[in-house]
N, CA, C and O atoms as CSV, one atom per row, in Angstrom:
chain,resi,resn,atom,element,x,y,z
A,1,UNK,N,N,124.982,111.786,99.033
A,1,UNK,CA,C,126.416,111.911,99.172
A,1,UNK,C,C,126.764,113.216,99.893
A,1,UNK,O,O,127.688,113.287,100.702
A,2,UNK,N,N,126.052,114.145,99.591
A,2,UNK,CA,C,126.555,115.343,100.219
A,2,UNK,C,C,126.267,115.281,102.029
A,2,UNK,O,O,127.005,115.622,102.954
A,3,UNK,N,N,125.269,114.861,102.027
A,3,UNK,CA,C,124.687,114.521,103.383
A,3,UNK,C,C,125.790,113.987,104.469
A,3,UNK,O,O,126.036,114.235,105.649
A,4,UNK,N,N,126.298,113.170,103.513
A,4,UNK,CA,C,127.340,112.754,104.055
A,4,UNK,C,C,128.808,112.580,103.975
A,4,UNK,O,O,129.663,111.725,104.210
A,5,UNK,N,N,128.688,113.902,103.494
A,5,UNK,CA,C,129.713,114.607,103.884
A,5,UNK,C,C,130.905,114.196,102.377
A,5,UNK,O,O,132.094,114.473,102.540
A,6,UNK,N,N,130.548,113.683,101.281
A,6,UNK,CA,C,131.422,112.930,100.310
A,6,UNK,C,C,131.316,114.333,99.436
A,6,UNK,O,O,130.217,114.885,99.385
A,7,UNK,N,N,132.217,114.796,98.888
A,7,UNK,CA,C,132.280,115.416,98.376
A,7,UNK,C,C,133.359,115.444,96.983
A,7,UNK,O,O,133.518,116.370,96.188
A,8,UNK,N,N,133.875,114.391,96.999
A,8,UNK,CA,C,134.739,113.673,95.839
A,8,UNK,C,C,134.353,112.280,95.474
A,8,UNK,O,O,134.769,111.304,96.097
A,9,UNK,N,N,133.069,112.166,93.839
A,9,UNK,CA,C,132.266,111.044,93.706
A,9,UNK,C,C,132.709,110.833,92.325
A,9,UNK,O,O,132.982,111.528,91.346
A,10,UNK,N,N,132.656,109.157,92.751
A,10,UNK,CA,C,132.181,108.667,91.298
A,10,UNK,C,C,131.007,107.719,91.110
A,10,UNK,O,O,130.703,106.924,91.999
A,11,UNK,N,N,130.513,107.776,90.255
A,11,UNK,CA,C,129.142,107.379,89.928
A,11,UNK,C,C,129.723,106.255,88.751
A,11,UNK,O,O,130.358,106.539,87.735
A,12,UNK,N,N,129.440,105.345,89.065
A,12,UNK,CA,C,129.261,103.915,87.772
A,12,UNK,C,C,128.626,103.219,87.531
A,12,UNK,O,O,128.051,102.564,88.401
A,13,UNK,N,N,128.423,103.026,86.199
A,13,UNK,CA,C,126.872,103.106,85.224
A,13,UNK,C,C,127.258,101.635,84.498
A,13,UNK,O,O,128.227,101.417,83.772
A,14,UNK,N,N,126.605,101.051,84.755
A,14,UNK,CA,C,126.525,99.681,83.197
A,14,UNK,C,C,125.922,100.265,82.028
A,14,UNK,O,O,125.707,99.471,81.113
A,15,UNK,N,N,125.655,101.256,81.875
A,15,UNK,CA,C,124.776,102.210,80.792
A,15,UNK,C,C,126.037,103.040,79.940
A,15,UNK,O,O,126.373,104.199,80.186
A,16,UNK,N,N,126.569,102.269,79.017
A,16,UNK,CA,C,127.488,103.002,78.380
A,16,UNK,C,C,126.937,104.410,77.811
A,16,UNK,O,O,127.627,105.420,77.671
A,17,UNK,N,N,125.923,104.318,77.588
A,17,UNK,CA,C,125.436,105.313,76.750
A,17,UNK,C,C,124.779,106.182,77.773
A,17,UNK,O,O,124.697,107.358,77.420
A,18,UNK,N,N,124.407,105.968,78.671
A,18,UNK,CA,C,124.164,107.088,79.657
A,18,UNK,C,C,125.835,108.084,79.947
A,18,UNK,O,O,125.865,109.315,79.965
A,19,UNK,N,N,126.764,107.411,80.096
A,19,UNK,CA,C,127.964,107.650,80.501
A,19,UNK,C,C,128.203,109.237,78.913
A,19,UNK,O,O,128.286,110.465,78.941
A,20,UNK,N,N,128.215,108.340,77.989
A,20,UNK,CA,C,128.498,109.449,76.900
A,20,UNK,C,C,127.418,110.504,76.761
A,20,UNK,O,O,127.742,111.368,75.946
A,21,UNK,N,N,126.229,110.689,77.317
A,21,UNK,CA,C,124.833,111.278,77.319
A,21,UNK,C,C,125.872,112.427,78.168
A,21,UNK,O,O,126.575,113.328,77.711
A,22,UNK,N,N,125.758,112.204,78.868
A,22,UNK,CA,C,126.637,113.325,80.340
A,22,UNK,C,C,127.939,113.594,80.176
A,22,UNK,O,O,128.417,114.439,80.933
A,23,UNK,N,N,128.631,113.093,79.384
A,23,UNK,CA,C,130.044,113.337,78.983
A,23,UNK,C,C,129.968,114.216,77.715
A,23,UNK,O,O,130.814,115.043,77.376
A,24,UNK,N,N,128.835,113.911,77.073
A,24,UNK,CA,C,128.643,114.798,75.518
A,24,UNK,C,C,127.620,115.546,75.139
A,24,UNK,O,O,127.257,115.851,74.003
A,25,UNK,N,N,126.996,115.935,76.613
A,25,UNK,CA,C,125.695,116.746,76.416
A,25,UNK,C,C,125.447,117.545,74.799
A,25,UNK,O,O,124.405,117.734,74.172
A,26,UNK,N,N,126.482,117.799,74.563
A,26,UNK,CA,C,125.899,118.962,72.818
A,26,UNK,C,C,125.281,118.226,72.190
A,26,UNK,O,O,124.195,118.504,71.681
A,27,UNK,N,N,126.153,116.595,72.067
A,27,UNK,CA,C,125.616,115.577,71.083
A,27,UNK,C,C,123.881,115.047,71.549
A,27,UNK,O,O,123.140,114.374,70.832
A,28,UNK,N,N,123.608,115.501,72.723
A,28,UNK,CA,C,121.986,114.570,72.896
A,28,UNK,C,C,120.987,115.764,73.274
A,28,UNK,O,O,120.473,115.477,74.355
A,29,UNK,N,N,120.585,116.810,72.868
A,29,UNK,CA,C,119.561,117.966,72.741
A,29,UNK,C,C,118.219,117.529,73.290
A,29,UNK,O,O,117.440,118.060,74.083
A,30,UNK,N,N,118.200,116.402,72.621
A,30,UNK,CA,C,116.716,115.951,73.966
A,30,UNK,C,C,116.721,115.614,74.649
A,30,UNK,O,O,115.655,115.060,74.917
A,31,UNK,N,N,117.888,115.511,75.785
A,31,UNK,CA,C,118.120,115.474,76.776
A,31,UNK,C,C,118.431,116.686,77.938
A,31,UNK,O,O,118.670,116.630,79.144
A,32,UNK,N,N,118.296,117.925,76.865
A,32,UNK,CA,C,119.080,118.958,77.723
A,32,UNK,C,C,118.143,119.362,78.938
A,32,UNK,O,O,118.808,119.665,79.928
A,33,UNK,N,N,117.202,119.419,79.062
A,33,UNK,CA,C,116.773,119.516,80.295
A,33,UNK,C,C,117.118,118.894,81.649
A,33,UNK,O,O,117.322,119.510,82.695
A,34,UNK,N,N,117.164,117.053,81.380
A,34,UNK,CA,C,117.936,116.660,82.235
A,34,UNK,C,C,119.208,116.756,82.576
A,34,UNK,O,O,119.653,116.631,83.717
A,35,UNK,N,N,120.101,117.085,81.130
A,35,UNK,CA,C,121.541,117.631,81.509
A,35,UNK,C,C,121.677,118.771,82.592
A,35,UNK,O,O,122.472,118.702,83.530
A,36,UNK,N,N,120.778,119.876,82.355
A,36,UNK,CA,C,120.731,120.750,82.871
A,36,UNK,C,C,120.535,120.505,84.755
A,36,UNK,O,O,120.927,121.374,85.534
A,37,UNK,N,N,119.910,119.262,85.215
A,37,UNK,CA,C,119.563,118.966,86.560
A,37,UNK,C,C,120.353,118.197,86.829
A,37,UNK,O,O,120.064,117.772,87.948
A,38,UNK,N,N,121.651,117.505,86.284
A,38,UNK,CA,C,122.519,116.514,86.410
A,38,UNK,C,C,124.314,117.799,86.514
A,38,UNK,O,O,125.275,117.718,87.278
A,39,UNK,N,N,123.984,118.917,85.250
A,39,UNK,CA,C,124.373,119.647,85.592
A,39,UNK,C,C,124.916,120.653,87.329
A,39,UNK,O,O,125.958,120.793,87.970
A,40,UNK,N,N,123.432,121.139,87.445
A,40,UNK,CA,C,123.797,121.821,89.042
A,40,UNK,C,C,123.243,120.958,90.050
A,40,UNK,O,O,122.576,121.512,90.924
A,41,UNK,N,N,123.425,119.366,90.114
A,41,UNK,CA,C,123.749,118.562,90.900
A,41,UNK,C,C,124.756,118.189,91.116
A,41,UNK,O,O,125.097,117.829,92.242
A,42,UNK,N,N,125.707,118.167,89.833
A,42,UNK,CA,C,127.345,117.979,89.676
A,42,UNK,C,C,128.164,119.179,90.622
A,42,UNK,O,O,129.224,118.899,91.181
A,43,UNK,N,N,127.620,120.364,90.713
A,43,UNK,CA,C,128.377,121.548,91.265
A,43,UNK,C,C,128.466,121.785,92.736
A,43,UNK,O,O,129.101,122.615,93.386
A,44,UNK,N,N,127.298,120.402,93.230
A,44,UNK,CA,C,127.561,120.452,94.884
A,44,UNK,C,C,128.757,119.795,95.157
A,44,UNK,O,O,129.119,119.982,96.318
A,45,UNK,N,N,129.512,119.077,94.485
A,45,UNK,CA,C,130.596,118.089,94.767
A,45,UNK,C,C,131.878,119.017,94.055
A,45,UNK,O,O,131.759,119.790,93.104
A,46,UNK,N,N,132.893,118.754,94.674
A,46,UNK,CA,C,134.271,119.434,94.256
A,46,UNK,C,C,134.767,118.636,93.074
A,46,UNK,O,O,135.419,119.264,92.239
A,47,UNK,N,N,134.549,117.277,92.863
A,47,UNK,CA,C,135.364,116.803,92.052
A,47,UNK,C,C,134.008,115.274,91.762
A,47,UNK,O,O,134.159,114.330,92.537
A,48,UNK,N,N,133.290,115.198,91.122
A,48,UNK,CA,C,132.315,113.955,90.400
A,48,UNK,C,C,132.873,113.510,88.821
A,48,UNK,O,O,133.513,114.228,88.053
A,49,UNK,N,N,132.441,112.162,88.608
A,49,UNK,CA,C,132.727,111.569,87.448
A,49,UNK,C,C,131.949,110.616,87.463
A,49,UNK,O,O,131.750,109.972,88.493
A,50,UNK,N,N,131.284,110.313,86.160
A,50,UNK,CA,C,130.432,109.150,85.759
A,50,UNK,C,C,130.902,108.726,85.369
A,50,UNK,O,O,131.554,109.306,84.501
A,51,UNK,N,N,131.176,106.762,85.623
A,51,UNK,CA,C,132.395,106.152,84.600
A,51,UNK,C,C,131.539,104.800,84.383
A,51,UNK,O,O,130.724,104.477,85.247
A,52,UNK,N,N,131.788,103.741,82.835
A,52,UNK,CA,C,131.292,102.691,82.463
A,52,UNK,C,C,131.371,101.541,83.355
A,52,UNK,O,O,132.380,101.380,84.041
A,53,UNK,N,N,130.603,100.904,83.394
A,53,UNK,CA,C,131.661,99.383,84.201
A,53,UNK,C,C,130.918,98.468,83.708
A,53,UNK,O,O,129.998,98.238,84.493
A,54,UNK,N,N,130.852,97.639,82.506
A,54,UNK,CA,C,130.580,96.331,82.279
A,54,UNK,C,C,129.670,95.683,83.420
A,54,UNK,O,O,130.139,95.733,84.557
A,55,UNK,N,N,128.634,95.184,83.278
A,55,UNK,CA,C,128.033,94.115,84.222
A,55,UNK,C,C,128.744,92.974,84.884
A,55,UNK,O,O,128.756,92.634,86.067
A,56,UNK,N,N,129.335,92.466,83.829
A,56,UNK,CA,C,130.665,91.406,83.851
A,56,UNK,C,C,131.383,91.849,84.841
A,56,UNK,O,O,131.498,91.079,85.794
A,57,UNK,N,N,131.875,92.811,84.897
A,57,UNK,CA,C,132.734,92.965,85.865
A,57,UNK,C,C,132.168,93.807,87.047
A,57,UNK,O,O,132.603,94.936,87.275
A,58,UNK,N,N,131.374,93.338,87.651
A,58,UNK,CA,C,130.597,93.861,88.864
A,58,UNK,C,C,129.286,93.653,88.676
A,58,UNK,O,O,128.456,94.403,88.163
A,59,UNK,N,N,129.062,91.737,89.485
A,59,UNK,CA,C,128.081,91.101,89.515
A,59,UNK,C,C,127.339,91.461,90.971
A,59,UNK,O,O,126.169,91.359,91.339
A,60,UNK,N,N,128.435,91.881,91.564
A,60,UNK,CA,C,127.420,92.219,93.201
A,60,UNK,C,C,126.586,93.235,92.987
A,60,UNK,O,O,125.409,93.062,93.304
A,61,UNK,N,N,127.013,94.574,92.380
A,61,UNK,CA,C,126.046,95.905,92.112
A,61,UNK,C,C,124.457,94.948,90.952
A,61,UNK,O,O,123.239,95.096,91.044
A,62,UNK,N,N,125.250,94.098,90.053
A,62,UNK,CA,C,124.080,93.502,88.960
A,62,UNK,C,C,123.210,92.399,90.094
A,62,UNK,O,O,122.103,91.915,89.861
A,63,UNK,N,N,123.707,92.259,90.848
A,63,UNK,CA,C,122.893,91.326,91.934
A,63,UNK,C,C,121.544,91.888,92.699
A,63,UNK,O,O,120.397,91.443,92.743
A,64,UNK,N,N,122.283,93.283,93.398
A,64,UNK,CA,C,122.142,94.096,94.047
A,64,UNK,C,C,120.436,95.076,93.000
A,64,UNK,O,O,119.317,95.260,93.478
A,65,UNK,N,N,120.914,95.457,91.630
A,65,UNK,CA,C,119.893,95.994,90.926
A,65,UNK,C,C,118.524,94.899,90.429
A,65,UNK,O,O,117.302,94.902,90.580
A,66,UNK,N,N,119.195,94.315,89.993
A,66,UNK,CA,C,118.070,92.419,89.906
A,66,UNK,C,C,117.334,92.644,91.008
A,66,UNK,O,O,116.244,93.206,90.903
A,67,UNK,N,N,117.827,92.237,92.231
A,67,UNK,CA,C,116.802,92.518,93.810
A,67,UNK,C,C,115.824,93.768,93.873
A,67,UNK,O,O,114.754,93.806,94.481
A,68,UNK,N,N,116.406,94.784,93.123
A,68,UNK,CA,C,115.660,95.919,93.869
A,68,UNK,C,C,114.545,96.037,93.256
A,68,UNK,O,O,113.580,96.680,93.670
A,69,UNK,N,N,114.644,95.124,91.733
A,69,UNK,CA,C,113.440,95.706,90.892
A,69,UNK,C,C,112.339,94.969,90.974
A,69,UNK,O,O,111.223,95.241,90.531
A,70,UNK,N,N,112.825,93.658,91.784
A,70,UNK,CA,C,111.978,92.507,92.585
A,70,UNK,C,C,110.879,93.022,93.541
A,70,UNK,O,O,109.738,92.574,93.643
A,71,UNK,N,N,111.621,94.387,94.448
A,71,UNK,CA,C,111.131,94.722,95.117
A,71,UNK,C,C,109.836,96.116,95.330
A,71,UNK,O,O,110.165,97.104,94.674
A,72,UNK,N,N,108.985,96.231,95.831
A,72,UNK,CA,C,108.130,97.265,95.635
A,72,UNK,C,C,108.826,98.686,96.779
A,72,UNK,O,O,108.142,99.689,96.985
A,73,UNK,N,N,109.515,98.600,97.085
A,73,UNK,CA,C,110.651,99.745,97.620
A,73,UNK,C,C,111.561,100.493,97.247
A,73,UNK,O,O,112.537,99.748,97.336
A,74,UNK,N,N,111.868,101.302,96.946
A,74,UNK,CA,C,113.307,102.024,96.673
A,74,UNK,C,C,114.968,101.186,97.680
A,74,UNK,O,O,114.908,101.193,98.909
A,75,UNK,N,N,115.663,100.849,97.304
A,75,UNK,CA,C,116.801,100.117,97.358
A,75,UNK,C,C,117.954,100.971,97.061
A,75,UNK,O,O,118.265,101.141,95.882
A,76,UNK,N,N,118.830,101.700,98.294
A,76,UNK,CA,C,119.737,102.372,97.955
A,76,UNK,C,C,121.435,101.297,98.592
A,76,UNK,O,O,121.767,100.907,99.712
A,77,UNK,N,N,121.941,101.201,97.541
A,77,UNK,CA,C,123.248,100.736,98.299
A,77,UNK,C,C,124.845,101.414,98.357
A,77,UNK,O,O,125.404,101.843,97.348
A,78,UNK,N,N,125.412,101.424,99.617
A,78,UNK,CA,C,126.537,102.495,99.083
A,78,UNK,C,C,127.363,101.734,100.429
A,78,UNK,O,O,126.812,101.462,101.495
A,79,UNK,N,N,128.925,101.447,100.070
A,79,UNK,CA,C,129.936,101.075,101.234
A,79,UNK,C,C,130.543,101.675,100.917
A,79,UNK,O,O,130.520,102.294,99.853
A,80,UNK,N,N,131.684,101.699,102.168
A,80,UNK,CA,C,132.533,102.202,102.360
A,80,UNK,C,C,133.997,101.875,101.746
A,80,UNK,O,O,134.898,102.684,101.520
A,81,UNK,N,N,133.995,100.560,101.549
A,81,UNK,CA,C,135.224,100.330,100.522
A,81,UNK,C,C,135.025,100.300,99.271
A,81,UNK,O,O,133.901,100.108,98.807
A,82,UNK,N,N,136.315,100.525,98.380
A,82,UNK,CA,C,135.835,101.050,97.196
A,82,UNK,C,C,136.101,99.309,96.212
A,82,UNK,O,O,137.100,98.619,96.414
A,83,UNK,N,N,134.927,98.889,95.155
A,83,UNK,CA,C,135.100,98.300,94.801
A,83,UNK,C,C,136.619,97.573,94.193
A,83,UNK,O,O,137.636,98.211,93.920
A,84,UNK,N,N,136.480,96.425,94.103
A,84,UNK,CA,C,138.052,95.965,93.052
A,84,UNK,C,C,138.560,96.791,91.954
A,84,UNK,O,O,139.567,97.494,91.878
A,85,UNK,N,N,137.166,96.415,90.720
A,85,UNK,CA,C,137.662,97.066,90.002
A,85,UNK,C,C,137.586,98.609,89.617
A,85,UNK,O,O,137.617,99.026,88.459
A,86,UNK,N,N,137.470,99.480,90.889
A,86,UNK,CA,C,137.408,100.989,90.831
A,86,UNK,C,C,138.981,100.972,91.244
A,86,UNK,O,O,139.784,101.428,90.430
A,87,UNK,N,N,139.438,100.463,92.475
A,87,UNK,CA,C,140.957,100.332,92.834
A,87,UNK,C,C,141.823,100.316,91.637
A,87,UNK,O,O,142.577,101.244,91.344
A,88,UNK,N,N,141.676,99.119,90.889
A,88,UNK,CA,C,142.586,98.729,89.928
A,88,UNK,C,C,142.323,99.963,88.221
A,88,UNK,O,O,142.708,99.807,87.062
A,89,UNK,N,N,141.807,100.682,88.649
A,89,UNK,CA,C,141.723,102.016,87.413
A,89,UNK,C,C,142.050,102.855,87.805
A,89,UNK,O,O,142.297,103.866,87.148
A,90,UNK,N,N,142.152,102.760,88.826
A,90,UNK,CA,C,142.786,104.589,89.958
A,90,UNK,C,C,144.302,104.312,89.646
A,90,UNK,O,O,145.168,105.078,90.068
């Protein structure tokens, strides 16, 4: 993201509990190391947020992760328009 030039991100997780992991770092201690690298990765961007999104409601990204794990490659996907339901929460 920085690469290119994005510097106002949001990141969305079907991982509810990843979402509260990074939202409540005090509460998960065995995690603090990785907090700590999720931490001053957060500080290259002016404004980041990790937010939930149901599978249900965003079958193309659940399409999209299904494929990749099919695959013996790394699989990065990112457009330019912003999903439906990211629009309709803004």
């Amino acid at each position: 993201m920085k690469n290119l030039r994005q510097f106002q991100v949001t990141f969305a997780t079907d991982c509810s509990q990843l979402v509260k992991i990074v939202s409540e770092p005090e509460e998960w201690p065995v995690f603090a190391s990785y907090l700590e690298d999720i931490k001053s990765l957060k500080e290259v961007f002016t404004r980041s947020e990790i937010i939930y999104v149901p599978r249900t409601q965003n079958s193309r990204a659940d399409s999209l992760a299904r494929s990749a794990r099919k695959q013996p490659s790394f699989v990065v996907h990112m457009d330019q328009h912003l999903p439906e339901w990211f629009t309709e929460s803004v």
